[in-house]
Steps between C-alpha positions, in 0.01 A plus 500: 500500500649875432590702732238795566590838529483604835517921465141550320378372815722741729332799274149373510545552885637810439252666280240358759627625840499790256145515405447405855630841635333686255185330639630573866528847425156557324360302838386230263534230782276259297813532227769468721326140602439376205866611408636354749318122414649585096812455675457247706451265156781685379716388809425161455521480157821640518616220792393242244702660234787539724554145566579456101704775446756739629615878489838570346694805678340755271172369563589488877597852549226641274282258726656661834387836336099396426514318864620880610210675329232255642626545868501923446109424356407227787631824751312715355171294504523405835575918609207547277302261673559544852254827519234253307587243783469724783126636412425086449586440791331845634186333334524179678462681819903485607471098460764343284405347186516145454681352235385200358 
């Protein structure tokens, strides 16, 4: 079997955290959720394509750079998100929400 090329997965994450924020920053909550479960698949798609191929150094280092880029979106999201957090939790009376 070839090997599949690992980096069109790196940007698909990429250009989704970035939607993501986008979403985050027009308070589009809904979006950021269903975002978030496009990457999800993404993440385990790319898992299954990691385990037949591999990242040359090139690839690696332009990889490092997208992993970079996600990280600065996921902190943004979450500082975007705490406020939205805080009057949820406001709503539920001061009780913590359960995750399920």
């Amino acid at each position: 079997m070839p090997p599949t090329p690992l980096l069109p997965y790196y940007q698909a994450l990429e250009k989704a955290s970035q939607r993501m924020l986008a979403a985050a920053r027009d308070g589009d909550w809904d979006g950021v959720v269903r975002l978030e479960g496009a990457c999800g698949l993404l993440i385990s798609q790319l898992k299954h394509a990691a385990n037949r191929s591999d990242l040359g150094r090139e690839e690696r280092q332009l990889k490092h750079r997208i992993m970079q880029r996600i990280l600065i979106n996921d902190a943004q999201i979450r500082s975007l998100a705490e406020p939205w957090l805080d009057d949820l939790n406001a709503s539920l009376g001061g009780r913590p929400a359960l995750m399920h």
